[in-house]
C-alpha positions in Angstrom: -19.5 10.5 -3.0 -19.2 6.8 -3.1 -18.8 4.4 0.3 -17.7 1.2 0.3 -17.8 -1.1 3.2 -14.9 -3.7 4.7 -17.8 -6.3 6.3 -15.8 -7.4 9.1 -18.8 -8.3 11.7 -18.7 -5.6 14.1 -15.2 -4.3 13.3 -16.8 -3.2 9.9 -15.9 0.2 8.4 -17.0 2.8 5.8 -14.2 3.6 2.9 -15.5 7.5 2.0 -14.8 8.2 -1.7 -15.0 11.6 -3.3 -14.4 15.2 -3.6 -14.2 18.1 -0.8 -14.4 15.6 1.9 -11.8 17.4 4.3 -14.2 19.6 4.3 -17.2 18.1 5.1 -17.3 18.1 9.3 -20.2 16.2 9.3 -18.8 12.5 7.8 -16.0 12.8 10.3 -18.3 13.3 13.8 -20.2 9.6 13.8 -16.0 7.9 13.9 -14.6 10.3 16.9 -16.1 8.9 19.4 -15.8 11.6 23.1 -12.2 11.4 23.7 -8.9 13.7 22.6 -7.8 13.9 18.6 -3.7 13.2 18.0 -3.6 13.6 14.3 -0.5 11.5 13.1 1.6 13.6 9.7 4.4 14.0 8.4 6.3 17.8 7.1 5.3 17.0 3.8 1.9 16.8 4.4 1.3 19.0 7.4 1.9 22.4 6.0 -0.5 21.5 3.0 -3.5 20.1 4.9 -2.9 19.8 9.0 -4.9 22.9 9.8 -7.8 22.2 6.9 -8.2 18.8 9.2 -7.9 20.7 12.3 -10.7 23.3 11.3 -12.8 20.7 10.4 -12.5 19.2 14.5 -13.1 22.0 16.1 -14.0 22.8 18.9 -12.7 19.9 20.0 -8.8 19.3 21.4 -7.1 18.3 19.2 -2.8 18.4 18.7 -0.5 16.8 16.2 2.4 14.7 15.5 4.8 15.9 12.5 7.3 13.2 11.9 9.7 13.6 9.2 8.7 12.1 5.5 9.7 9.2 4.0 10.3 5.2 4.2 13.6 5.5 6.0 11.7 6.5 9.4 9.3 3.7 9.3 10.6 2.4 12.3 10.2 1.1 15.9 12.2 4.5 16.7 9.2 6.6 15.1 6.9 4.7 17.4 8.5 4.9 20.4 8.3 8.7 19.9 4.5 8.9 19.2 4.2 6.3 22.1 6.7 9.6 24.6 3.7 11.6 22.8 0.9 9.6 24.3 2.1 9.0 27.2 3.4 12.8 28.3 -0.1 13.8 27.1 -1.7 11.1 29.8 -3.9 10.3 25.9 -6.5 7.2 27.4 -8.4 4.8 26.1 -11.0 7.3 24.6 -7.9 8.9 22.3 -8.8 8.6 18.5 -5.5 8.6 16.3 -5.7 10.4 12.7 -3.7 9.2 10.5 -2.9 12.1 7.3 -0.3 10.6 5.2 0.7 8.1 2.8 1.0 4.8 3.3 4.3 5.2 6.1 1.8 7.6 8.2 -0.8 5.4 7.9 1.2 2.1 9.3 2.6 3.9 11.6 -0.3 5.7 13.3 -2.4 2.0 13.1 0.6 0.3 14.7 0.8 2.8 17.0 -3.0 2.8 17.4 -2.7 -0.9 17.5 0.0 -1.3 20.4 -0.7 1.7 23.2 -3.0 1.0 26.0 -3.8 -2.6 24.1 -5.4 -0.6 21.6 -6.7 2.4 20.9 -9.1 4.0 17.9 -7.9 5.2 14.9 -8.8 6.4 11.2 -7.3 6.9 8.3 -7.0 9.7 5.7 -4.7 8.9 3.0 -3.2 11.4 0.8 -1.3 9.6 -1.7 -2.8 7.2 -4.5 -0.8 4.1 -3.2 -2.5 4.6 0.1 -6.1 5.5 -1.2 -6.4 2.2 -3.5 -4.4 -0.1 -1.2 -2.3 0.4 2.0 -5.2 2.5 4.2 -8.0 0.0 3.6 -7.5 -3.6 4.9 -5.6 -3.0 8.5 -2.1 -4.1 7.9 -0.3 -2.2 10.0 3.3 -2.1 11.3 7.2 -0.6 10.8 10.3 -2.1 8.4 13.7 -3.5 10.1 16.6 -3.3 8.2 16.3 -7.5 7.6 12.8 -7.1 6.1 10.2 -5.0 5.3 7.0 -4.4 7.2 8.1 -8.1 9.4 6.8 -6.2 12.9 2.9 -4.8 12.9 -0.3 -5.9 13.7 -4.1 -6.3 11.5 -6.0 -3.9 13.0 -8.6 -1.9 11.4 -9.6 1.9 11.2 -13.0 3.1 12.5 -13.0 4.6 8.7 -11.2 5.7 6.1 -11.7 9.2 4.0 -10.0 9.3 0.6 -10.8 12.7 -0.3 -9.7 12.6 -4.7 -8.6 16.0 -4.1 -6.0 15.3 -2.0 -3.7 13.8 -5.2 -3.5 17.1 -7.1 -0.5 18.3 -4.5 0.8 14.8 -5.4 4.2 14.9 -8.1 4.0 12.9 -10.9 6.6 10.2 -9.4 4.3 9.5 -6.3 1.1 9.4 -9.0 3.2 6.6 -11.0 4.2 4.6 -7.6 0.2 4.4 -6.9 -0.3 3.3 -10.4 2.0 0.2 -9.9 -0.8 -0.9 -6.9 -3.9 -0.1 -9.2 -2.4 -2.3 -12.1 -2.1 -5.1 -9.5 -5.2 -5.1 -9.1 -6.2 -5.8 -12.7 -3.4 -8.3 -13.1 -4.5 -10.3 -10.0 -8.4 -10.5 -10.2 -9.6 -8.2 -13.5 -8.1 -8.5 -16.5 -10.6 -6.6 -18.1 -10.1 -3.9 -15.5 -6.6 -4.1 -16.5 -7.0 -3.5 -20.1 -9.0 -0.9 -19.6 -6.3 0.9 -17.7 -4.1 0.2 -20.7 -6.9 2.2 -22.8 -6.7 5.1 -20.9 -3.6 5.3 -19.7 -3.0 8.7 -20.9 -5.7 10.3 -18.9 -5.1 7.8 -15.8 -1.3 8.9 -15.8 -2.3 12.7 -15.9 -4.0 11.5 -12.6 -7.6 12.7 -14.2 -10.0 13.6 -11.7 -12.8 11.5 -13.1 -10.5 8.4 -14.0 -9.1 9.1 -10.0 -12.4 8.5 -8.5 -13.7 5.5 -10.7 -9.6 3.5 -10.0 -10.0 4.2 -6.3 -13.5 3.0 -6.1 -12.1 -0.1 -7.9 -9.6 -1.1 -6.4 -11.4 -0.2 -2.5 -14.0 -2.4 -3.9 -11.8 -5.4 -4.8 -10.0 -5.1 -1.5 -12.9 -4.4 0.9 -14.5 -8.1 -0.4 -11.0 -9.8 0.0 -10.3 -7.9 3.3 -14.2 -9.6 4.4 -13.5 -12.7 3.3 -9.7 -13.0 4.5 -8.6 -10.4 6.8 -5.3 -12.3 8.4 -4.1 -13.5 5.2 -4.2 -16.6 4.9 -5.8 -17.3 1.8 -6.6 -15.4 -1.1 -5.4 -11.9 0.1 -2.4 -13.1 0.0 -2.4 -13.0 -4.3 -2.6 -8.6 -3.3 1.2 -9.2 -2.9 1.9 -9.7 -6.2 5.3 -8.3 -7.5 6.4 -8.0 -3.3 8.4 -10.4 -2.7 10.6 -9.3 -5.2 9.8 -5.4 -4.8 10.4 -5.9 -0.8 13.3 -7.5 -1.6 14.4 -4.3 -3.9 13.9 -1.6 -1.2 15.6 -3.4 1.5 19.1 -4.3 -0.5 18.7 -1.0 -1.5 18.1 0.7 1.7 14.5 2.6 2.6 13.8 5.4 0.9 16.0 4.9 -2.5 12.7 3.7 -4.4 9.6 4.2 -3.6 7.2 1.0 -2.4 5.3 1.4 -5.8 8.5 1.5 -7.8 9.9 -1.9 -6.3 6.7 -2.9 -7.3 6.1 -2.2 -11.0 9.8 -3.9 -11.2 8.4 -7.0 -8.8 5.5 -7.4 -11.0 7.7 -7.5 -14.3 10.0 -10.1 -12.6 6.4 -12.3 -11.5 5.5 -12.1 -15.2 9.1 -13.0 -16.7 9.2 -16.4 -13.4 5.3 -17.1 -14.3 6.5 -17.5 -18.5 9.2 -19.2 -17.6 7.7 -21.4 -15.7 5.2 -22.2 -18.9 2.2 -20.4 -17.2 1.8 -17.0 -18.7 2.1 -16.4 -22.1 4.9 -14.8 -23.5 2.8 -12.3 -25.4 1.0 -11.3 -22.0 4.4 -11.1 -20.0 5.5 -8.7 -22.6 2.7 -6.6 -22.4 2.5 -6.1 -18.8 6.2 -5.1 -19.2 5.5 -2.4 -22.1 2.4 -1.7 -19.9 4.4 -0.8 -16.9 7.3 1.0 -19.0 6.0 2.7 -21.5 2.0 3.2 -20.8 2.7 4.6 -17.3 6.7 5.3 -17.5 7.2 3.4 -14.4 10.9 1.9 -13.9 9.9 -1.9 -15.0 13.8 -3.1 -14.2 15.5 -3.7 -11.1 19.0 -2.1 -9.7 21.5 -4.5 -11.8 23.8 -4.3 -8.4 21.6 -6.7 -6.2 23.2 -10.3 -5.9 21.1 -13.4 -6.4 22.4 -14.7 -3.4 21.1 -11.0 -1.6 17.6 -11.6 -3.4 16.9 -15.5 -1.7 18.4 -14.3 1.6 16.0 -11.0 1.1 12.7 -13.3 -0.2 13.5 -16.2 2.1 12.4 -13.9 4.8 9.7 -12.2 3.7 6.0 -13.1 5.4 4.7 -15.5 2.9 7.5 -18.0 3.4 7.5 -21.1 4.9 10.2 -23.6 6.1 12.2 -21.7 4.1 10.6 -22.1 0.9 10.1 -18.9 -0.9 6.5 -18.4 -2.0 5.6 -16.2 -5.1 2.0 -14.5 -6.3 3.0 -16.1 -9.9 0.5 -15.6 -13.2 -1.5 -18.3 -15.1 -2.9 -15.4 -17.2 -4.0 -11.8 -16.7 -6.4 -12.1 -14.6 -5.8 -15.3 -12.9 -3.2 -15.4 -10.1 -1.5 -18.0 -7.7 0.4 -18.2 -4.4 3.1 -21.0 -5.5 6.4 -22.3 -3.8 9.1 -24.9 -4.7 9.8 -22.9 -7.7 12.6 -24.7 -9.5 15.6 -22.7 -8.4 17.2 -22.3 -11.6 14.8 -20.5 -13.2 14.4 -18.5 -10.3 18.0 -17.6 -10.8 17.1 -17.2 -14.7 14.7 -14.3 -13.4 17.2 -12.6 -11.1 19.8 -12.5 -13.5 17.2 -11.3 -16.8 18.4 -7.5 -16.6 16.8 -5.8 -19.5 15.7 -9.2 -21.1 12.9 -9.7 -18.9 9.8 -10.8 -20.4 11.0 -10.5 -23.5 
């Protein structure tokens, strides 16, 4: 087992890394503090590991939340329900939230963990690889409105978080691929030598490989638990994390939730950053080709966007999102693989150049 630490003064937290650890009672205990367990799923999830998590907290009282899967119920609604929960229950100030999901359960149940009784405990135990490398470490929290994604939430961090590698063999292949699309980030934004070597062994990465599993997610917690410490609200460089969102957050909301999933809109966000970035003169037209082939072909994640989104739909979408300001859309943009940049007065045209690429991006 591996632990990495988020060093956030006395809000800092343990990321557990390894195999077998929803089985292991005694990690758990130190983080439960005395008061009631509501463990926070969804009826994907539930019937493969709810009463493995429950065995592991007994004897203590512990009930559940099963709210139905997927992005289209990441919503105020879906709160408000957990919050009739709590509050039928008479749940105090001593109530720990578990969240055992993906990365929907796991902004739900911090939001929620964020919001009742002026805040409450919570930890997270991600199931999915897009939550294990990115979305249950860092304490961004919060639900999508059907004018922007995750624009109502909260930063508020987990008492810990248990990413048990064992977790992603129930995972199909699509959901494997959407987690990719966050790991690759990584590389593209801070490592470039990280990311070639997951274009070396891409083959065994994209079979979801046990071993390859646990060295990406200690990776990529690794990267984010130093950014996290040294820039937990986002106003600096964790910002460059968002790289290929603007655009992707763009995708999944013209294309209503649930269509694609967040990794998906991502690989395709982080093929249109590469194509803006070389037409802009910054990244190399070799490298913007390869992240392209690197995303389509080396992982077989969709690299091009739905051809029915307007450019006018895209800069209403983007001129929204949480890294604008005054109205100026800001990009995570690339100088090089490796080396990335939060920019804004992009010259519009070639903006429009990008939106309009289709199949010729990056190429």
């Amino acid at each position: 087992m591996f632990t990495v630490n988020v060093d956030l003064g006395e809000r800092s937290y343990p990321i557990f890394i390894g195999n077998d650890l929803l089985n292991d009672a005694d990690l758990i205990q130190p983080y439960l503090g005395e008061g009631r367990v509501l463990i926070i799923t969804n009826d994907v999830v539930a019937p493969l590991y709810l009463e493995q998590l429950k065995q592991l907290l007994t004897p203590r009282q512990v009930e559940e939340v099963i709210l139905p899967d997927g992005e289209v119920h990441k919503t105020l609604a879906t709160i408000s329900h957990i919050y009739d929960v709590l509050l039928r229950g008479k749940y105090d100030r001593n109530t720990i939230l578990i969240a055992l999901g993906g990365g929907v359960v796991g902004d739900i149940t911090g939001f929620a963990a964020a919001t009742y009784l002026r805040g409450i405990n919570f930890i997270q135990i991600p199931t999915t690889l897009l939550a294990q490398v990115d979305s249950s470490v860092g304490g961004k929290t919060g639900v999508n409105h059907e004018l922007g994604k995750n624009m109502i939430g909260a930063f508020y961090q987990p008492r810990c978080v248990i990413a048990d590698i064992d977790l992603l063999r129930s995972l199909p292949q699509r959901e494997i691929k959407a987690g990719l699309a966050e790991v690759l980030k990584y590389g593209l934004v801070y490592d470039a030598s990280f990311f070639s070597w997951l274009t070396q062994n891409s083959e065994l990465i994209g079979k979801a490989d046990p071993s390859m599993m646990s060295r990406v997610v200690k990776t990529c917690c690794e990267t984010k638990a130093d950014i996290v410490a040294k820039d937990e609200k986002e106003s600096g460089i964790r910002a460059l994390l968002n790289l290929g969102h603007t655009f992707g957050h763009a995708i999944e909301t013209a294309s209503g939730y649930g269509t694609w999933l967040h990794g998906e809109t991502v690989a395709m966000g982080m093929v249109m950053a590469a194509d803006l970035s070389s037409r802009l003169g910054w990244l190399d037209k070799a490298q913007a080709r390869s992240i392209r082939r690197v995303i389509e072909e080396n992982y077989g994640m969709p690299a091009l966007p739905p051809a029915d989104i307007s450019v006018q739909q895209y800069l209403d979408l983007m001129s929204s999102d949480k890294k604008a300001e005054k109205g100026d859309i800001r990009f995570v943009l690339l100088r090089s693989i490796g080396d990335a940049v939060v920019e804004g007065g992009i010259d519009r045209n070639l903006l429009e150049e990008t939106l309009l690429a289709g199949d010729q991006l990056c190429l």
